[in-house]
VEXMI-526399 format. One record per residue: y, z, x of N, C-alpha, C in turn. Coordinates in Angstrom, 3 decimals, m for minus. Atoms other than C-alpha are relative to their C-alpha. Last residue first. Example, Ala and Ser with C-alpha at 12.3 -4.5 7.8 and 13.67 -1.06 7.14 Angstrom:
2
ATOM       n.py       n.pz       n.px      ca.py      ca.pz      ca.px       c.py       c.pz       c.px
ATOM     m1.190     m0.060     m0.820     m1.060      7.140     13.670      1.090      0.730     m0.770
ATOM     m1.190      0.000      0.890     m4.500      7.800     12.300      1.200      0.000      0.900
END
This chain:
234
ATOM       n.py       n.pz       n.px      ca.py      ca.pz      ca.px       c.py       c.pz       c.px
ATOM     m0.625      0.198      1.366     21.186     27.773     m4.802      1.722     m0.682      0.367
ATOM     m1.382      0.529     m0.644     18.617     26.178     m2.926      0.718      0.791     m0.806
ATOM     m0.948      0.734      0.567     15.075     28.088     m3.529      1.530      0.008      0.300
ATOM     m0.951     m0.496      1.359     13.394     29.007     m1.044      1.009     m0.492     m0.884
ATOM      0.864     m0.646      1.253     12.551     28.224      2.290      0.372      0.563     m0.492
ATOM      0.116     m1.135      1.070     13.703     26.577      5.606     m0.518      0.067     m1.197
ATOM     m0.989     m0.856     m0.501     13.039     24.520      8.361      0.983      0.947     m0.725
ATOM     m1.172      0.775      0.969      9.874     23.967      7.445      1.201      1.093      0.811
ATOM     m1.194     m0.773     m0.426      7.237     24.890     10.341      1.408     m0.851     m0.845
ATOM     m0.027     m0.020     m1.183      4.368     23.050      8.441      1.238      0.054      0.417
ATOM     m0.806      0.665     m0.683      3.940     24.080      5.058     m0.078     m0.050      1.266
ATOM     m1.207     m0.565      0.666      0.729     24.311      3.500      1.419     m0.262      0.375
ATOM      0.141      0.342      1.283     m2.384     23.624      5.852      1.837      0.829     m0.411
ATOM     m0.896      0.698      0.213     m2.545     23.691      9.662      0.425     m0.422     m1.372
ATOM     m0.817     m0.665      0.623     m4.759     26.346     10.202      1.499     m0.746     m0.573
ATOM      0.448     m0.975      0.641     m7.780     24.579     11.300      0.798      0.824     m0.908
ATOM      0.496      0.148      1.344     m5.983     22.266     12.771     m0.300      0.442     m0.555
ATOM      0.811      1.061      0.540     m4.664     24.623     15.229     m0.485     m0.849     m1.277
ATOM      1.158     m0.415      0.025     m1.362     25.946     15.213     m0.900     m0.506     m0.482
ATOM      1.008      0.282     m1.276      1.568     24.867     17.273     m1.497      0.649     m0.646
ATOM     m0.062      1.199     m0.292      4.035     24.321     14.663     m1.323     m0.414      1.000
ATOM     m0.865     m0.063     m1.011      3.220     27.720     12.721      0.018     m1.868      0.409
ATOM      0.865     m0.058     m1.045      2.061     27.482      9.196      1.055     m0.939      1.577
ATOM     m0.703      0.493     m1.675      3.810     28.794      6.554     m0.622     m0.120      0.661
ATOM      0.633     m0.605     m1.458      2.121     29.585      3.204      0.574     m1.145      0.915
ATOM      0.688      0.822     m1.087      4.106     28.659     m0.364     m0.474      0.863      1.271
ATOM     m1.594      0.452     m0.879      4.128     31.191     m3.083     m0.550     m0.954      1.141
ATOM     m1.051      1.531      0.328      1.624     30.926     m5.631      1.057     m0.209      0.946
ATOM     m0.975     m0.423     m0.237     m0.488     34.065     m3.807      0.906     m1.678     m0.296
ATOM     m1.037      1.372      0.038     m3.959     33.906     m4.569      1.177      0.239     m0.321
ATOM     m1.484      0.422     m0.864     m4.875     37.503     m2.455     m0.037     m1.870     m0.392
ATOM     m1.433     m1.572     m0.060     m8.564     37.659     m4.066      1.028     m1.079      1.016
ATOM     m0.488     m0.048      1.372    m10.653     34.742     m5.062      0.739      0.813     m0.355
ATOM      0.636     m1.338      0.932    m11.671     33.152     m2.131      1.196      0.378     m0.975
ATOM      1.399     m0.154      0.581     m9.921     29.978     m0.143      0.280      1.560     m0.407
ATOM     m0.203     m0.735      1.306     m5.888     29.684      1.144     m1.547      0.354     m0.960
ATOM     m1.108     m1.778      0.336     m7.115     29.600      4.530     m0.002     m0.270     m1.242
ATOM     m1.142     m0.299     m0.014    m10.080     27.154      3.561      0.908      1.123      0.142
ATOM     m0.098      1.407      0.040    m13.820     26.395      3.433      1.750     m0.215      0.227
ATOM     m0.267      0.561     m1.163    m14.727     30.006      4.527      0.100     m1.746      0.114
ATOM     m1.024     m0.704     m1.075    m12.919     31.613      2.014     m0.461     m1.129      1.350
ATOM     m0.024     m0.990     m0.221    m14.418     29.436     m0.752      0.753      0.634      1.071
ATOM      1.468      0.923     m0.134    m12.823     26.614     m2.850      0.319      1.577      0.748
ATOM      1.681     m0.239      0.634    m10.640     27.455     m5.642     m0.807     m0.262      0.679
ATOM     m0.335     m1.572      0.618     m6.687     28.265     m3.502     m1.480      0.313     m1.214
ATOM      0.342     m0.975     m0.895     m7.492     25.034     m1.869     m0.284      1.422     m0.297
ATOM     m0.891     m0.516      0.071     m7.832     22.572     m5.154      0.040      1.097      1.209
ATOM     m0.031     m1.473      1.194    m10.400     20.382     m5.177      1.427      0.974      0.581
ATOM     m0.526     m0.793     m1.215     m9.790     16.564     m4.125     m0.186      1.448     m1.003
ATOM     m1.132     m0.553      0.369    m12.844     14.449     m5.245      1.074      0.941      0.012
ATOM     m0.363     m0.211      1.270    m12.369     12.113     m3.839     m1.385      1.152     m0.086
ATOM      0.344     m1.048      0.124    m11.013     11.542     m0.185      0.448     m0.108     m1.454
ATOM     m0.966     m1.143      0.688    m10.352      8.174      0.082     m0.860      1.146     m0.368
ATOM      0.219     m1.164     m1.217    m11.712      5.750      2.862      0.359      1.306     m1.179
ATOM     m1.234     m0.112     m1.372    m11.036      2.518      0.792     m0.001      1.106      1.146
ATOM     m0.052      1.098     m0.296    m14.492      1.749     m0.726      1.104      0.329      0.948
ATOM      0.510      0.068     m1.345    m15.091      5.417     m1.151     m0.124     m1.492      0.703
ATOM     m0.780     m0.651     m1.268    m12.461      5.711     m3.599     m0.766     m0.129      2.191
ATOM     m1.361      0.927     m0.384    m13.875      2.948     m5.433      0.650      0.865      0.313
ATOM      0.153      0.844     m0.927    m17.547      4.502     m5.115      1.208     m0.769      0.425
ATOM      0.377     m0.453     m1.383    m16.878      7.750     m6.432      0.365     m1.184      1.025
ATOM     m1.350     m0.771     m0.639    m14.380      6.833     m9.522     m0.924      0.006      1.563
ATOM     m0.945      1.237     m0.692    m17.550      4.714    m10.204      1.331      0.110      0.655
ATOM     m0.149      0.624     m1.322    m19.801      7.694     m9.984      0.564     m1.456      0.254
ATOM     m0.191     m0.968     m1.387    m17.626     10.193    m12.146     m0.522     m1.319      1.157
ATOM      1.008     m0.866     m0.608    m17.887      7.695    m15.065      0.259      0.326      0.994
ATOM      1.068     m0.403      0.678    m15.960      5.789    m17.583     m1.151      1.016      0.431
ATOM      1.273     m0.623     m0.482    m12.883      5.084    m15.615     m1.182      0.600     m0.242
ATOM      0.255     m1.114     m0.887    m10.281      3.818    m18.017     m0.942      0.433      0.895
ATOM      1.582     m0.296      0.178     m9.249      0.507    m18.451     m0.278      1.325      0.379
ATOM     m0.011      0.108      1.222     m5.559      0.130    m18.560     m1.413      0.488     m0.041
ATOM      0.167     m1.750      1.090     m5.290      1.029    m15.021     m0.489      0.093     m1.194
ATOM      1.644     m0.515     m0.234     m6.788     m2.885    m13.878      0.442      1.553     m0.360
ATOM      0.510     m1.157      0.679     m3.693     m4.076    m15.766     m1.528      0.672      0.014
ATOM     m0.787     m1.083      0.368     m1.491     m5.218    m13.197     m0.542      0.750     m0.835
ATOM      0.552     m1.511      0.240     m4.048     m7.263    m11.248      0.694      1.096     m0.582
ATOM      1.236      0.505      0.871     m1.891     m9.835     m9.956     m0.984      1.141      0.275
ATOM      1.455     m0.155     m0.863      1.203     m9.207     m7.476     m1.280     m0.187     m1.577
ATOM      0.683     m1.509     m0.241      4.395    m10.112     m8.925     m1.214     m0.512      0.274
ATOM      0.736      0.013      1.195      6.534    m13.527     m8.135     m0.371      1.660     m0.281
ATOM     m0.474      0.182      1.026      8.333    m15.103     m5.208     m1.103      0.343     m1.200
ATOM      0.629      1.064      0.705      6.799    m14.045     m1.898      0.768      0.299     m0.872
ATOM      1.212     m0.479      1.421      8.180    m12.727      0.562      0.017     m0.999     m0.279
ATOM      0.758      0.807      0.938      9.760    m13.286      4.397     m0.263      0.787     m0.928
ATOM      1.055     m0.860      0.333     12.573    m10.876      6.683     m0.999     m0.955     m1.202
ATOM      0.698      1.023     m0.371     15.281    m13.057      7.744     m1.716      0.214     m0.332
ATOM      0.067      1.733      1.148     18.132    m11.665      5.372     m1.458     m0.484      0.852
ATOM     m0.756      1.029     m0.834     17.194     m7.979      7.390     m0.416     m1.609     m1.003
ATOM      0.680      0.726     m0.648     16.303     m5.517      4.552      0.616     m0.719      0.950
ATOM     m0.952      0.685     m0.092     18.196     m2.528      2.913     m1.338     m1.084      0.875
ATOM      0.599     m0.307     m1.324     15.830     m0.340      0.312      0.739     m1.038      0.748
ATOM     m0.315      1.212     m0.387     17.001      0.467     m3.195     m0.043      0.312      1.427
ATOM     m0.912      0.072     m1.596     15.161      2.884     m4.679      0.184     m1.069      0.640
ATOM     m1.188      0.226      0.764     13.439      2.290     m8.478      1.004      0.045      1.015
ATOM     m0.298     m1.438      0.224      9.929      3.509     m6.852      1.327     m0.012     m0.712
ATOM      1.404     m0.179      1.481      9.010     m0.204     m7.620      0.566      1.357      0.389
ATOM      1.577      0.209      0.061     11.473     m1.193     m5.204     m0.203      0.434     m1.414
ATOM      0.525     m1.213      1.240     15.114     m2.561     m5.681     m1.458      0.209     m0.261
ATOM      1.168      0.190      0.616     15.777     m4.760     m2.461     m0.247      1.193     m1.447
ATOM      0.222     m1.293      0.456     19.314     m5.030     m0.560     m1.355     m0.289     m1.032
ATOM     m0.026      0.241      1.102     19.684     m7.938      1.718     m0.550      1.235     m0.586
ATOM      0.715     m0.583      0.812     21.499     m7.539      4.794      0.001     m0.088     m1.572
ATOM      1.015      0.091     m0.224     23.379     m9.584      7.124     m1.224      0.474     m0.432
ATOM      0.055      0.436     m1.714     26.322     m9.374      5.589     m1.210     m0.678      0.048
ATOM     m1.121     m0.515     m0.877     25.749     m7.494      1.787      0.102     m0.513      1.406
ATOM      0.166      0.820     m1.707     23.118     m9.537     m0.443      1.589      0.737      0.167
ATOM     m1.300      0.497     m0.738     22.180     m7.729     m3.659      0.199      0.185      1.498
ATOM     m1.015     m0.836      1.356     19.553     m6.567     m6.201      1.498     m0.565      0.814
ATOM     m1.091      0.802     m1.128     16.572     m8.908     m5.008      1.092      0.306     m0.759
ATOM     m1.225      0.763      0.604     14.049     m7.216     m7.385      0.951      0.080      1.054
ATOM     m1.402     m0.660     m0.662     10.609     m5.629     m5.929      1.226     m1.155     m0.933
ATOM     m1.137      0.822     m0.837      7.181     m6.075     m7.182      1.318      0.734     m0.244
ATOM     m1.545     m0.042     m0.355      4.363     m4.583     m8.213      0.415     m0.867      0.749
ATOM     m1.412     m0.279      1.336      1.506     m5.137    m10.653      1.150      0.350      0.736
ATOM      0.244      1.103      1.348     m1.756     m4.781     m7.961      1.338      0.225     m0.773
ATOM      1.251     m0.659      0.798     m0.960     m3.046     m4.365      0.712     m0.749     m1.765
ATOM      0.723      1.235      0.538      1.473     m5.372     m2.300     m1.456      0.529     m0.798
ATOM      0.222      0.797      1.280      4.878     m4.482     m2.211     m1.418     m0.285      0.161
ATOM     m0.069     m0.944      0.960      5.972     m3.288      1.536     m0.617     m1.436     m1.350
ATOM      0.215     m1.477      0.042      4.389     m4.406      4.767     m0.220      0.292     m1.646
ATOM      0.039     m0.473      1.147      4.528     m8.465      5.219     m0.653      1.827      0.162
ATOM      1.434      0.599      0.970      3.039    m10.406      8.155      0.291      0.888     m1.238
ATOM      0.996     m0.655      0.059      5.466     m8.848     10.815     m1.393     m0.074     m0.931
ATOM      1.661      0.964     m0.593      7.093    m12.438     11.569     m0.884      1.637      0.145
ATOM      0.611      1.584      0.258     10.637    m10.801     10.318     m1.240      0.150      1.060
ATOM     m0.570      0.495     m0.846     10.366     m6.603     10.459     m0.408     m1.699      0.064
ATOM     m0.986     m0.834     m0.799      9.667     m4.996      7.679      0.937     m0.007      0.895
ATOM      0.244     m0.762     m1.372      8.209     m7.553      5.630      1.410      0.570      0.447
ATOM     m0.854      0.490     m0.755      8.036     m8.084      1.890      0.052      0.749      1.376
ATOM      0.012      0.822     m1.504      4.785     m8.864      0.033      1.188      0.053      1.003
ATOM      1.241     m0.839     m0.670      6.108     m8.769     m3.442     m0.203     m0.274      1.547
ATOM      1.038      0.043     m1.350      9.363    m10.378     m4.881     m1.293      0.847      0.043
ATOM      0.581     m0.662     m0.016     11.094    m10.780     m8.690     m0.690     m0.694      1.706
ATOM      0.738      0.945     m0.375     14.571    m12.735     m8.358     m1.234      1.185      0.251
ATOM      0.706      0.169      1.046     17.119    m11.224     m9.561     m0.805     m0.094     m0.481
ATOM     m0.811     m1.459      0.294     19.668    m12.060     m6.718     m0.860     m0.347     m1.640
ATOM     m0.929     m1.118      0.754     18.292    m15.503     m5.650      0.094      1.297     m0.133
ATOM      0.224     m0.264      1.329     16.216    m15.979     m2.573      1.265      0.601     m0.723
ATOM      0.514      1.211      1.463     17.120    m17.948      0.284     m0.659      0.231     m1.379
ATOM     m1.418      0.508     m0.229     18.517    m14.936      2.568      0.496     m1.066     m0.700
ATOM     m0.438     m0.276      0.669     14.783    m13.200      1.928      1.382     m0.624     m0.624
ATOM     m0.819     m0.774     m0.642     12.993    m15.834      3.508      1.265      0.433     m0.910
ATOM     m1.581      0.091     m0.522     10.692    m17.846      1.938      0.411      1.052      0.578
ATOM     m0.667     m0.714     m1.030      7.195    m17.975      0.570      1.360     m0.556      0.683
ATOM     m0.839      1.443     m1.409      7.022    m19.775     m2.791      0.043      1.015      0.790
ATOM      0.875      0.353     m0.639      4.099    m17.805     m5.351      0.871     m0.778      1.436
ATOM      0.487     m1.209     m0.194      6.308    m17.816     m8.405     m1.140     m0.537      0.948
ATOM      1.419      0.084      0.900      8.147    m21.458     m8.210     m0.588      1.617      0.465
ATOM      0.718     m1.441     m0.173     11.722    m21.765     m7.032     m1.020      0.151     m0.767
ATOM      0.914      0.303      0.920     13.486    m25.231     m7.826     m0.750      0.969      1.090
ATOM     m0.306     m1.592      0.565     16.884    m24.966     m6.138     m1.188     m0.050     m1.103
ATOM     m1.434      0.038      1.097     16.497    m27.821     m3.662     m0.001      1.297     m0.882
ATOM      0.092      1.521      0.472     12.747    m27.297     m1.890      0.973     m0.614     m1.035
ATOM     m0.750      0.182      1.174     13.259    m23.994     m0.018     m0.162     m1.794     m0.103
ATOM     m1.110      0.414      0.052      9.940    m23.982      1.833      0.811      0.207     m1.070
ATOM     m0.490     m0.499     m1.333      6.559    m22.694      2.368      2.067      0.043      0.201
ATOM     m0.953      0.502     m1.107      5.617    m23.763     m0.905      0.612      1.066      0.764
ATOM     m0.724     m1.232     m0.605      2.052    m22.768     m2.698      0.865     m0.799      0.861
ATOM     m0.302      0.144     m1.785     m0.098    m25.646     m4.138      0.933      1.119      0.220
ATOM     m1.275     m0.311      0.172     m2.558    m24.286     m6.745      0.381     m1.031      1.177
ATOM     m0.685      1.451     m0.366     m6.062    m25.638     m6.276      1.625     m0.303     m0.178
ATOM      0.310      0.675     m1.242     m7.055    m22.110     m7.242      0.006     m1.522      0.087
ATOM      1.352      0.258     m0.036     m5.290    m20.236     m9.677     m0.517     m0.985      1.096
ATOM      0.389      0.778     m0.864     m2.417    m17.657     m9.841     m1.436     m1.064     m0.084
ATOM     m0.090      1.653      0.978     m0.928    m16.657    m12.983     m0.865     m0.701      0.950
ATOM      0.326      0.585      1.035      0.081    m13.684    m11.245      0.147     m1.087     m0.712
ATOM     m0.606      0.063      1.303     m0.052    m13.534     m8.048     m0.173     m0.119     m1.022
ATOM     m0.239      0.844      1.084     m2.531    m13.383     m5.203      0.986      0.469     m0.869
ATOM      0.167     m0.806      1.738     m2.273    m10.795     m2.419      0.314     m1.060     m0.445
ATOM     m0.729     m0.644      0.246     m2.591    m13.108      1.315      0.182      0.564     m1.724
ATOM      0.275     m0.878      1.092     m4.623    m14.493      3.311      0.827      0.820     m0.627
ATOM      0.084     m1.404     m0.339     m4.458    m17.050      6.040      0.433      0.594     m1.258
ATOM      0.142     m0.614      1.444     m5.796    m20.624      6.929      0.667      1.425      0.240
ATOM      0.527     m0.393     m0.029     m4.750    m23.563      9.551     m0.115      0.737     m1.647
ATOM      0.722     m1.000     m0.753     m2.352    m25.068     10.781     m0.960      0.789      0.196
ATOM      0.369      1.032     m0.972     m1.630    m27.935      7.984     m0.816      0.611      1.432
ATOM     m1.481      0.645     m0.553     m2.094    m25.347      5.553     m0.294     m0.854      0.977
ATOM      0.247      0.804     m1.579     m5.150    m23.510      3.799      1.386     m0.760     m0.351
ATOM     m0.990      1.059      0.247     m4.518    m20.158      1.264     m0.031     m1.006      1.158
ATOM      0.531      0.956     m1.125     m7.223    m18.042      0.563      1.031     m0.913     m0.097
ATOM     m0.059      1.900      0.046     m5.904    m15.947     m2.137     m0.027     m0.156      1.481
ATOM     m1.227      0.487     m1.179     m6.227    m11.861     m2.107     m0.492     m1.579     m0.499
ATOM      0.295      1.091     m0.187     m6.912    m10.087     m5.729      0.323     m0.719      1.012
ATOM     m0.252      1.358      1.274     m5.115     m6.906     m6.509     m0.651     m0.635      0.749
ATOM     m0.069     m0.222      1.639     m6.243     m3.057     m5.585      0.403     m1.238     m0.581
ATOM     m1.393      0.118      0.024     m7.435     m3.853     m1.473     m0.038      0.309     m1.809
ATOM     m1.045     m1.073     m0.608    m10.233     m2.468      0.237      1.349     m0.108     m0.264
ATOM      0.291     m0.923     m0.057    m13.148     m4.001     m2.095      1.192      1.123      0.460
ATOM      0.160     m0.883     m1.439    m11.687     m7.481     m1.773     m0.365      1.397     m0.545
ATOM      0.108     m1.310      0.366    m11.914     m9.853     m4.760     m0.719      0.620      1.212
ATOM      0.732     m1.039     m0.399    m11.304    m12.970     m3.474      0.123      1.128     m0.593
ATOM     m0.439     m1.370      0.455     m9.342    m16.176     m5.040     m1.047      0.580      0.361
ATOM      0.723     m0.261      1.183    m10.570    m19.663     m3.424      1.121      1.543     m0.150
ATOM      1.159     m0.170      0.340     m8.627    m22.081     m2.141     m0.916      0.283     m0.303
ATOM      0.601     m0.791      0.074     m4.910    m22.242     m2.566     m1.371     m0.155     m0.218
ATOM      0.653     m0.215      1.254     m3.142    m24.690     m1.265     m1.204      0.877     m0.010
ATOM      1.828     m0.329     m0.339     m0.454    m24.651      1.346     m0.660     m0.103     m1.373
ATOM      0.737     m0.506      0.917      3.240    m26.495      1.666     m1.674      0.452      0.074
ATOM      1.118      0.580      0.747      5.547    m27.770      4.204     m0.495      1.005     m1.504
ATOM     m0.249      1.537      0.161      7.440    m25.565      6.377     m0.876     m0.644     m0.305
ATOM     m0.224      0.350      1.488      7.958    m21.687      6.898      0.463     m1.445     m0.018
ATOM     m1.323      0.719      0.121      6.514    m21.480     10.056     m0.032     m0.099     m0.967
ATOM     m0.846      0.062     m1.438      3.762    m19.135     11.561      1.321     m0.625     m0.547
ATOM      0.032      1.475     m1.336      2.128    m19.094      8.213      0.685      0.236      0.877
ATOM     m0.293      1.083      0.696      1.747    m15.102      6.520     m0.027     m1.754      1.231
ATOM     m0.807      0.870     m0.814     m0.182    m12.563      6.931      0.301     m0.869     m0.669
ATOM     m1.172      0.780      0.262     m3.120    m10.326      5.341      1.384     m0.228      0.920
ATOM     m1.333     m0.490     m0.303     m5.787     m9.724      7.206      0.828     m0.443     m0.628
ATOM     m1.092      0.961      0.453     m9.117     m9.927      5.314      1.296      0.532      0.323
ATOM      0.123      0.876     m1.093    m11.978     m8.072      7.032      1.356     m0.714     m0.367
ATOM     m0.973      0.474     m0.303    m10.894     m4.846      5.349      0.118     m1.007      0.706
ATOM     m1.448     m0.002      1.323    m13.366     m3.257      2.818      0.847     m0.910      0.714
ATOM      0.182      1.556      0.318    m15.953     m4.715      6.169      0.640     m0.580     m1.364
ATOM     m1.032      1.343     m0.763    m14.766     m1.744      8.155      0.033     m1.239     m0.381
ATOM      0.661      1.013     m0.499    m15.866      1.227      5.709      0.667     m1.555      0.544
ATOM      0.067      0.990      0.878    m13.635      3.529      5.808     m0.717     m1.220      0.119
ATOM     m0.222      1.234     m0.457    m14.851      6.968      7.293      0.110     m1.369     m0.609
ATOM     m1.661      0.036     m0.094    m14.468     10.529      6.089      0.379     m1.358      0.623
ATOM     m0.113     m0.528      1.444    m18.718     11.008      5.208      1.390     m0.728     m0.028
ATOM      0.246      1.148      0.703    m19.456      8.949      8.864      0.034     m0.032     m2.213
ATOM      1.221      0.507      0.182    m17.717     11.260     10.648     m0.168     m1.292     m0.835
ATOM     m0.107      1.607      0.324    m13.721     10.892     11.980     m1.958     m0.489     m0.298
ATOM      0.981      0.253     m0.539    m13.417     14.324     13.315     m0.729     m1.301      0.113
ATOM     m0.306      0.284     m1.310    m10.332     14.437     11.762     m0.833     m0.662      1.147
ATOM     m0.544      1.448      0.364    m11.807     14.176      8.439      0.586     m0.236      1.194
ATOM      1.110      0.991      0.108    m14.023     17.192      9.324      0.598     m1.110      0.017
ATOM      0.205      0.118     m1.839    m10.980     19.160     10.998     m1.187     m1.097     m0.832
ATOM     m0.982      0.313     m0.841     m8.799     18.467      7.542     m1.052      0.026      1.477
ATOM      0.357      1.407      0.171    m12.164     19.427      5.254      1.341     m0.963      0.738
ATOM     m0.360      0.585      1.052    m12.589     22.538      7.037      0.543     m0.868     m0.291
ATOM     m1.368      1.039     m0.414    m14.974     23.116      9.648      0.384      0.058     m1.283
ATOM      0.379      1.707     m0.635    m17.745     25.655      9.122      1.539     m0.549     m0.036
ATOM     m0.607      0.539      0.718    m17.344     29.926      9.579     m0.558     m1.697     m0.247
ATOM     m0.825      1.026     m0.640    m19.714     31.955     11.263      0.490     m0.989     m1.049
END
């Protein structure tokens, strides 16, 4: 008899394929109103995130969000355009930032608390305002269209050169994948055994891609899934 393979186990949602819930107590968000100013109180090092979050308190209250670089604590952070004096770290709205202008942190939809930009060393460039839309240049180098009302932050994210260092040992790679939920380490399908995978054992490896129907179980759901075609374009 066969066992699960590592798609039905992770499905299954045990306690091997599970992220731990306390990597993520810190929601990031932003203030209800862009007005006034906040200060930053302490800097965190979160487990479930790759840069640094800042504690940031306001007249309303508190809420969390990826630090910057340079950032330090007793900062003040503005909510506002304050004449044309832009500081790394100002939340605003895209429609009030120059063209040029490095962002992180930017949301998808206004008052969604920020989506894209916010793993360590990136940011986005404010490449140009068309209508009602502002155009963004990510970190993949693709330009992405935004609504003007949509919030960031002014600056890059902090932590850019935690790659530089290399990983010195198998079990620290372990534990900082297993901080976020991540399947490490990944082996290759076509080397593990037959009954750990279709493409498994050591006969019939076949470099070409494998098709798998639309309707078929997890279990078999590996490789392509019902593409709508195949082969090279010419």
């Amino acid at each position: 008899m066969g066992k699960r393979i590592i798609q039905q186990a992770r499905g299954h949602g045990s306690s091997t394929y599970r992220v731990r819930r306390r990597a993520f107590r810190f929601r990031l968000k932003y203030p209800r109103k862009l007005s006034g100013e906040g200060t930053v109180i302490r800097l965190i090092n979160s487990g479930g995130h790759s840069a640094p979050l800042a504690k940031i308190s306001y007249s309303e209250g508190v809420f969390y969000m990826p630090a910057f670089k340079e950032m330090f604590e007793g900062q003040k952070i503005s909510f506002s355009l304050s004449g044309k004096d832009i500081k790394d770290g100002s939340i605003l709205e895209l429609k009030d930032i120059p063209v040029k202008t490095n962002i992180y942190n930017i949301e998808l939809r206004p008052g969604d608390g920020g989506v894209f930009i916010k793993s360590a060393g990136g940011y986005g460039v404010v490449n140009r305002v068309i209508g009602e839309d502002v155009h963004v240049l990510m970190p993949s180098k693709k330009e992405k269209k935004f609504n003007k009302n949509c919030r960031a932050i002014v600056g890059v994210v902090a932590g850019s050169g935690r790659l530089d260092k290399p990983t010195m040992k198998a079990g620290k790679k372990y534990f900082m994948k297993k901080s976020k939920g991540k399947l490490w380490p990944r082996t290759s399908a076509v080397k593990v055994n037959v009954i750990d995978h279709p493409f498994g054992s050591g006969r019939g490896k076949n470099p070409k891609s494998k098709i798998a129907k639309r309707n078929a179980p997890p279990g078999r759901r590996v490789g392509l899934i019902r593409p709508r075609r195949t082969g090279k374009r010419k």
